[in-house]
PQR file of N, CA, C, O and H, with PARSE charges and radii, in Angstrom:
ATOM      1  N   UNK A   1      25.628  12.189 -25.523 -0.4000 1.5000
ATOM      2  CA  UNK A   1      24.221  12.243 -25.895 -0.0000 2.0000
ATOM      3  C   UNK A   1      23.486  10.992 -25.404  0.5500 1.7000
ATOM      4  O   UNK A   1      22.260  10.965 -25.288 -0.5500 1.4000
ATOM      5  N   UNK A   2      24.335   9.896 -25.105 -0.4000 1.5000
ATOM      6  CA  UNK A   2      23.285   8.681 -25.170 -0.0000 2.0000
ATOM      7  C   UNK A   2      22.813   8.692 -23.589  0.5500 1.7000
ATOM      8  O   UNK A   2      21.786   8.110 -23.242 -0.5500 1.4000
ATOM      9  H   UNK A   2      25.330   9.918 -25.199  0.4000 1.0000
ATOM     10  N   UNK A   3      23.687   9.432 -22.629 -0.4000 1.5000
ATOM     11  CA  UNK A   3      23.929   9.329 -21.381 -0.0000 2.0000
ATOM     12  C   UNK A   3      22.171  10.085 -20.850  0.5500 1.7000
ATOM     13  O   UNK A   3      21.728  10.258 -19.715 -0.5500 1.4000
ATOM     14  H   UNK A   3      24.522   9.905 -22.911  0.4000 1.0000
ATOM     15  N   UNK A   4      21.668  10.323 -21.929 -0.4000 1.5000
ATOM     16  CA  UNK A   4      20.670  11.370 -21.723 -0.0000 2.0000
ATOM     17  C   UNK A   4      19.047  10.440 -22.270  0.5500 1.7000
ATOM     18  O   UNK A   4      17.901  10.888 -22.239 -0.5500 1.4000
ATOM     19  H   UNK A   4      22.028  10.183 -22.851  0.4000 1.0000
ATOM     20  N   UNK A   5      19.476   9.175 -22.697 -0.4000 1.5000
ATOM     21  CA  UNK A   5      18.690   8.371 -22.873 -0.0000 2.0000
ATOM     22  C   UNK A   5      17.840   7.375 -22.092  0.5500 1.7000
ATOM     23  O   UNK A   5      16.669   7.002 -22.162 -0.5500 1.4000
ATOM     24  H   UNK A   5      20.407   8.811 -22.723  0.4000 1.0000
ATOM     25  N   UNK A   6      18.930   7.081 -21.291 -0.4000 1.5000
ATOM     26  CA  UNK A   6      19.062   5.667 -20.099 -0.0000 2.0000
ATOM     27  C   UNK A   6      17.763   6.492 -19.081  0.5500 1.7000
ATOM     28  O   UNK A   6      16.961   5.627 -18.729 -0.5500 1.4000
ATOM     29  H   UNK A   6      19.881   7.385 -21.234  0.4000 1.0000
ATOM     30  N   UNK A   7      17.398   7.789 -18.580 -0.4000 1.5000
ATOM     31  CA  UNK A   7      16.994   8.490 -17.613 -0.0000 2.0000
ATOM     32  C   UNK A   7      15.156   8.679 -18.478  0.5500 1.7000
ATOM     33  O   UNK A   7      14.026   8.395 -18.080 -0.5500 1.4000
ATOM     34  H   UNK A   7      18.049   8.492 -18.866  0.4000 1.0000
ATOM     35  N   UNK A   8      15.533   9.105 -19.383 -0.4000 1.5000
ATOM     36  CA  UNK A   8      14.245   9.351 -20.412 -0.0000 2.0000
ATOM     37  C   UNK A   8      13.532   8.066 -20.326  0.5500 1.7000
ATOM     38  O   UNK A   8      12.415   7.948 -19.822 -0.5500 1.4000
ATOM     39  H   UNK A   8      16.451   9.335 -19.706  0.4000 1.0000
ATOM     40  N   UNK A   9      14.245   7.078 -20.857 -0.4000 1.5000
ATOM     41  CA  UNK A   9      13.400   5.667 -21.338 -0.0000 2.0000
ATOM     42  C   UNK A   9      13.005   5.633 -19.818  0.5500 1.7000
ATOM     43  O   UNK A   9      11.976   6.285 -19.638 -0.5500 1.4000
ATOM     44  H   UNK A   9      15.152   7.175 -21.266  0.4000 1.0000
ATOM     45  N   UNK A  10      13.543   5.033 -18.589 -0.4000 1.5000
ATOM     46  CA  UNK A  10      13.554   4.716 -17.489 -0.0000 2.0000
ATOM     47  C   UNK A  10      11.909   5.519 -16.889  0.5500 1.7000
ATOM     48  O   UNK A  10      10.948   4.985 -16.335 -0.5500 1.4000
ATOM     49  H   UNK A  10      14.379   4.504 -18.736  0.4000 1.0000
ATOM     50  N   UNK A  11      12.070   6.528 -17.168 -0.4000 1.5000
ATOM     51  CA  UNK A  11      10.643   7.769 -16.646 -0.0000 2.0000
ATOM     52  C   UNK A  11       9.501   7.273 -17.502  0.5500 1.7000
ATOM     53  O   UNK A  11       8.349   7.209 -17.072 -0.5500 1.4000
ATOM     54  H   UNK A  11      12.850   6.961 -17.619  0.4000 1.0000
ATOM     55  N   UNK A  12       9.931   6.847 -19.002 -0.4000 1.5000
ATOM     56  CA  UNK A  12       8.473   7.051 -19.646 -0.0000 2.0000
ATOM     57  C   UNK A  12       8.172   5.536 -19.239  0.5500 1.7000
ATOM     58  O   UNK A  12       7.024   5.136 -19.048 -0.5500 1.4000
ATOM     59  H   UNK A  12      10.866   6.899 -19.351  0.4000 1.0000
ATOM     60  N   UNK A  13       9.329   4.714 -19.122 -0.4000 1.5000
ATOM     61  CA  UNK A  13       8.716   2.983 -18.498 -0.0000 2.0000
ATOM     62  C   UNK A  13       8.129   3.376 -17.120  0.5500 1.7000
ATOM     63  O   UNK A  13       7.098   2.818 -16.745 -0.5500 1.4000
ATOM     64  H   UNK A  13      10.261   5.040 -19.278  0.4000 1.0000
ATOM     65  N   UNK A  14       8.518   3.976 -16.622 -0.4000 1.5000
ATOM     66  CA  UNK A  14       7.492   3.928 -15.144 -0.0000 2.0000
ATOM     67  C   UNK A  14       6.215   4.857 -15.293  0.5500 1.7000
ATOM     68  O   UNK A  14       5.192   4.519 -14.697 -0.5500 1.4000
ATOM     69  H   UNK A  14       9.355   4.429 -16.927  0.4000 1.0000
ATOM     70  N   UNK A  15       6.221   5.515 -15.729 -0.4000 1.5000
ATOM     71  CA  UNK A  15       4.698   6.223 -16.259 -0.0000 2.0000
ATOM     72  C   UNK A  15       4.074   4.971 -17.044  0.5500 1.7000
ATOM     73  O   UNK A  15       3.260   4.438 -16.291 -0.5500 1.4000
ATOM     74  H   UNK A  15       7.052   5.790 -16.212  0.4000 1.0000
ATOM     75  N   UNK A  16       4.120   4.553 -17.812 -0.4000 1.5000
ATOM     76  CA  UNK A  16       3.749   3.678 -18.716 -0.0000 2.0000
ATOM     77  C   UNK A  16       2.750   2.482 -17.477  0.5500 1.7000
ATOM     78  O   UNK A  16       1.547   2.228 -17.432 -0.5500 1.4000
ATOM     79  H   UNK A  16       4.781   4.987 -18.424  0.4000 1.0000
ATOM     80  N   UNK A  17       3.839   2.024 -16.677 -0.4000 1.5000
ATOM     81  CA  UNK A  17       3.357   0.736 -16.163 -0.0000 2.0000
ATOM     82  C   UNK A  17       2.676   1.357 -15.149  0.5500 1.7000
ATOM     83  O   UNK A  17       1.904   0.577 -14.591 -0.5500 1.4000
ATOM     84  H   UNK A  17       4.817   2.231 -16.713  0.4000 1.0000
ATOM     85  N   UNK A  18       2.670   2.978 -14.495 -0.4000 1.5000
ATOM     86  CA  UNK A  18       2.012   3.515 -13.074 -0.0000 2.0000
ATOM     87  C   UNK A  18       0.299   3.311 -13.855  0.5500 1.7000
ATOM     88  O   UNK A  18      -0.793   3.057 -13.347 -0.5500 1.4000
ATOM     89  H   UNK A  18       3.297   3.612 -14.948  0.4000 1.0000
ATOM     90  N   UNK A  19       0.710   3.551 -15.220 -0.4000 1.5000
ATOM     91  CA  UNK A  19      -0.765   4.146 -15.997 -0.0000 2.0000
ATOM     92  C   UNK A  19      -1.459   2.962 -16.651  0.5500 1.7000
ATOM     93  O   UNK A  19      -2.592   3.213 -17.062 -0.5500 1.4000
ATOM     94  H   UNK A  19       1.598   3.757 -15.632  0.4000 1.0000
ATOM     95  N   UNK A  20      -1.106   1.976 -16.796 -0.4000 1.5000
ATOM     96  CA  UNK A  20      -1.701   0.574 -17.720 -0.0000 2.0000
ATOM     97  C   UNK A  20      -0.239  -0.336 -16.814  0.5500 1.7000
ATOM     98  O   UNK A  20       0.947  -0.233 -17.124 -0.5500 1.4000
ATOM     99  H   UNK A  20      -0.186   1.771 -16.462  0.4000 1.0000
ATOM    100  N   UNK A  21      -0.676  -0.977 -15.951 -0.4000 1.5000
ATOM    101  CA  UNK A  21       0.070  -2.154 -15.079 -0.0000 2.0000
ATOM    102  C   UNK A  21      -0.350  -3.263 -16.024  0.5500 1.7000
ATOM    103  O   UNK A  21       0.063  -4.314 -15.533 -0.5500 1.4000
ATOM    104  H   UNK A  21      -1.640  -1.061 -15.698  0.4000 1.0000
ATOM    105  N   UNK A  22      -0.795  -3.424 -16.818 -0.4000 1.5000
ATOM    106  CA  UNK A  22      -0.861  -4.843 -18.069 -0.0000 2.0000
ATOM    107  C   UNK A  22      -0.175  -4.710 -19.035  0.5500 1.7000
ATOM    108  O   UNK A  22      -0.025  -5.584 -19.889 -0.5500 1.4000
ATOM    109  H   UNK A  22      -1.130  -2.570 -17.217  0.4000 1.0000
ATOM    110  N   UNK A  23       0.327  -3.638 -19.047 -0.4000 1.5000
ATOM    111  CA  UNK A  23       1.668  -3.418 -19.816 -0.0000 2.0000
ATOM    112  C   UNK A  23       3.105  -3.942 -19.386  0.5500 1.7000
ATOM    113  O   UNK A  23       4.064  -4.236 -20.100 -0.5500 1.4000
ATOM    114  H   UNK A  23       0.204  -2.929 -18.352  0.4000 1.0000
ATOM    115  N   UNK A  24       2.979  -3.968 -18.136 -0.4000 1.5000
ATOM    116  CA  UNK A  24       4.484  -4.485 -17.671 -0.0000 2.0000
ATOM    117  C   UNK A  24       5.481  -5.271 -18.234  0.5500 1.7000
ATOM    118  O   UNK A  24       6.675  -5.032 -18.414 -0.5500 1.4000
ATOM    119  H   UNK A  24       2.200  -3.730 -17.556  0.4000 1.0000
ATOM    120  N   UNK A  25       4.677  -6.428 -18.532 -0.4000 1.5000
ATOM    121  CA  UNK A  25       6.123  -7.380 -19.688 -0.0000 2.0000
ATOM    122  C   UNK A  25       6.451  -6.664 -20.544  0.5500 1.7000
ATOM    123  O   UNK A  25       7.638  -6.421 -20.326 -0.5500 1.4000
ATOM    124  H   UNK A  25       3.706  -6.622 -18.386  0.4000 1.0000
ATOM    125  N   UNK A  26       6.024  -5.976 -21.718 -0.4000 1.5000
ATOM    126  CA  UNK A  26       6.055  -5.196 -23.230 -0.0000 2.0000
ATOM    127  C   UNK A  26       6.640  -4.218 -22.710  0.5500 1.7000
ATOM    128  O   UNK A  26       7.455  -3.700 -23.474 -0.5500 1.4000
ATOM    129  H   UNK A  26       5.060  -6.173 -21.895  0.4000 1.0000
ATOM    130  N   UNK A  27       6.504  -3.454 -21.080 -0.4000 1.5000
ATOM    131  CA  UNK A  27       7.211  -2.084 -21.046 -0.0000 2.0000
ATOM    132  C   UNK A  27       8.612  -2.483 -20.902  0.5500 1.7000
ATOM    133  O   UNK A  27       9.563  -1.789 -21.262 -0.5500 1.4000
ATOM    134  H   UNK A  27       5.842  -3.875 -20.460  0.4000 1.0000
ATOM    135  N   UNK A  28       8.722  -4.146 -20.118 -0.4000 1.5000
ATOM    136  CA  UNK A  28      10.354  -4.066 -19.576 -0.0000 2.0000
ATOM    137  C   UNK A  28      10.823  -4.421 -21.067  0.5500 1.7000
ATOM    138  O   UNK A  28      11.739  -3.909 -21.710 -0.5500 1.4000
ATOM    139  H   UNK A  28       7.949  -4.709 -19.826  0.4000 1.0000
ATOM    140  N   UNK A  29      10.154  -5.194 -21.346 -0.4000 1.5000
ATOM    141  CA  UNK A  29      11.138  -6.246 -22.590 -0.0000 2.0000
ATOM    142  C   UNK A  29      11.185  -5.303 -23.905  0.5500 1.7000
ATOM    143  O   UNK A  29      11.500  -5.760 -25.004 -0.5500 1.4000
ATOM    144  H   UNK A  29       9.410  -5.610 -20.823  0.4000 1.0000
ATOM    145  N   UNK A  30      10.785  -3.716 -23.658 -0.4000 1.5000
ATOM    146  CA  UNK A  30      10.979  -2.554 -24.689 -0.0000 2.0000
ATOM    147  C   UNK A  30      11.820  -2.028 -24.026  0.5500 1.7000
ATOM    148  O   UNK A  30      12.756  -1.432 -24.558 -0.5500 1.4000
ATOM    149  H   UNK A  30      10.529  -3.345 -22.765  0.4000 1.0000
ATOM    150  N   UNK A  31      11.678  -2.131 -22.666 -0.4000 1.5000
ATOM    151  CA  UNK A  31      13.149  -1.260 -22.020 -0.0000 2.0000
ATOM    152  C   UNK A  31      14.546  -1.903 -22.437  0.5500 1.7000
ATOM    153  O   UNK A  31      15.597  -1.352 -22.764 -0.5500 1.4000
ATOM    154  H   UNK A  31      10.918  -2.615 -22.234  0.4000 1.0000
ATOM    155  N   UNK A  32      14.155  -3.484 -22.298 -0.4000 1.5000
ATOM    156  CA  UNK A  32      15.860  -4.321 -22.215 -0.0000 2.0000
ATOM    157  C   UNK A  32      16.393  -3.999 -23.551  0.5500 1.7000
ATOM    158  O   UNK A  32      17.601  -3.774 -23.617 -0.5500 1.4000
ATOM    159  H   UNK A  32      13.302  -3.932 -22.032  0.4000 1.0000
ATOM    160  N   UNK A  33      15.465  -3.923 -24.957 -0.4000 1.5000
ATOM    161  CA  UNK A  33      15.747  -4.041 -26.015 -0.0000 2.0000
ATOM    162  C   UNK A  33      16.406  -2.630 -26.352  0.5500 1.7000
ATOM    163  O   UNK A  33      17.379  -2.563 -27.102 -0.5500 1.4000
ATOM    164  H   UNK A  33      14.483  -4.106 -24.903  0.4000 1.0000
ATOM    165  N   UNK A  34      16.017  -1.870 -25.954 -0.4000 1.5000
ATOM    166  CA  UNK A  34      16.316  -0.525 -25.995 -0.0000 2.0000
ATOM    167  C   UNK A  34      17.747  -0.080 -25.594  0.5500 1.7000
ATOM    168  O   UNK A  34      18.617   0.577 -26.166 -0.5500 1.4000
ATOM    169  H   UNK A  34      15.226  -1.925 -25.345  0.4000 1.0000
ATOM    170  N   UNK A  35      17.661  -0.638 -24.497 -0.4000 1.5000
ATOM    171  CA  UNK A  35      18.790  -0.474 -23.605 -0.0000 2.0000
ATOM    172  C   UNK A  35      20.054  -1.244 -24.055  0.5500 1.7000
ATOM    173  O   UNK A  35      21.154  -0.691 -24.074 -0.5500 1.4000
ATOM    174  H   UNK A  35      16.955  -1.172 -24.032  0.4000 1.0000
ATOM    175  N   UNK A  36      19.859  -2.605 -24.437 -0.4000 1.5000
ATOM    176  CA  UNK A  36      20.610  -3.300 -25.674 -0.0000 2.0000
ATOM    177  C   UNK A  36      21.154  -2.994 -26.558  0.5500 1.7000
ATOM    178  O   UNK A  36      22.314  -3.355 -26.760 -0.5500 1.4000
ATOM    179  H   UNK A  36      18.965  -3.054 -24.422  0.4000 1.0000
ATOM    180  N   UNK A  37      20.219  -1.930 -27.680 -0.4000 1.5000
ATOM    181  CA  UNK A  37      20.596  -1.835 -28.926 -0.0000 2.0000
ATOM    182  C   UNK A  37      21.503  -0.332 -28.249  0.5500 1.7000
ATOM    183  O   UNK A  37      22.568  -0.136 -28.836 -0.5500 1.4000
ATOM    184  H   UNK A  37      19.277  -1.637 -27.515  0.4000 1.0000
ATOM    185  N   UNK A  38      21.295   0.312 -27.533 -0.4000 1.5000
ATOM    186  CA  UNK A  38      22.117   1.723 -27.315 -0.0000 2.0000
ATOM    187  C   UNK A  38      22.991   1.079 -26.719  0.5500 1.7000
ATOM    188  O   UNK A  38      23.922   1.878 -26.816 -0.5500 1.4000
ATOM    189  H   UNK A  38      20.431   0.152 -27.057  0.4000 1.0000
ATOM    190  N   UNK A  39      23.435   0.132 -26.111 -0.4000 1.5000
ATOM    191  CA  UNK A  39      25.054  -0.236 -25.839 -0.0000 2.0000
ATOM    192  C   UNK A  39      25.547  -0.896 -26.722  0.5500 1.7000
ATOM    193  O   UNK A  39      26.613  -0.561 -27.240 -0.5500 1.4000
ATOM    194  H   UNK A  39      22.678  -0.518 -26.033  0.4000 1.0000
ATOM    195  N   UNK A  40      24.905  -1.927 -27.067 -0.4000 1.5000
ATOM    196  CA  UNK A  40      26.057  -2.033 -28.441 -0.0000 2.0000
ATOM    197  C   UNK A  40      26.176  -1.189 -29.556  0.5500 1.7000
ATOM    198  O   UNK A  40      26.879  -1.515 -30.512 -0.5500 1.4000
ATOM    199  H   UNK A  40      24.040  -2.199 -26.647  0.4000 1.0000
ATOM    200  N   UNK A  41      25.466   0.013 -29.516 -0.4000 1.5000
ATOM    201  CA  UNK A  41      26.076   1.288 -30.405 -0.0000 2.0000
ATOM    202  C   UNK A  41      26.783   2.115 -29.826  0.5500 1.7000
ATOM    203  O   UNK A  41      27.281   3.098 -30.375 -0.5500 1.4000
ATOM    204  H   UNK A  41      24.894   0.278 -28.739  0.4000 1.0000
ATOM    205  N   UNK A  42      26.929   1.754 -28.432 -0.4000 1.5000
ATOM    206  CA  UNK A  42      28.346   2.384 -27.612 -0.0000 2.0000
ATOM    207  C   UNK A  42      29.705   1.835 -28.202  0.5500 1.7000
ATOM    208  O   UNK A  42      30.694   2.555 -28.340 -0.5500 1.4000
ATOM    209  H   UNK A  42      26.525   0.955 -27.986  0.4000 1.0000
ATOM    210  N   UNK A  43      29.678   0.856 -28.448 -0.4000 1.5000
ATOM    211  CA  UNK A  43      30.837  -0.405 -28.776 -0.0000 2.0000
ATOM    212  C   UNK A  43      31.480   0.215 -30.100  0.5500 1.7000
ATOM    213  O   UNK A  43      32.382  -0.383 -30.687 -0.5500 1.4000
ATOM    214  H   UNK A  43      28.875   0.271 -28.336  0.4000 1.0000
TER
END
């Protein structure tokens, strides 16, 4: 299931920043955090 996450987040961060580019820091540093907390709930 999580394998189905990494692709989702990834699409709505690039829509996000194609659509409001002053978003960019807040979109990555929601991506890293994201992406963070779902691997160490891989563990």
């Amino acid at each position: 299931m999580q394998a189905y996450f990494h692709p989702i987040i990834a699409l709505a961060a690039g829509v996000l920043i194609l659509l409001k580019p002053k978003l960019l820091n807040y979109v990555v540093a929601i991506y890293l955090i994201v992406t963070g907390v779902l691997g160490l709930m891989k563990l």
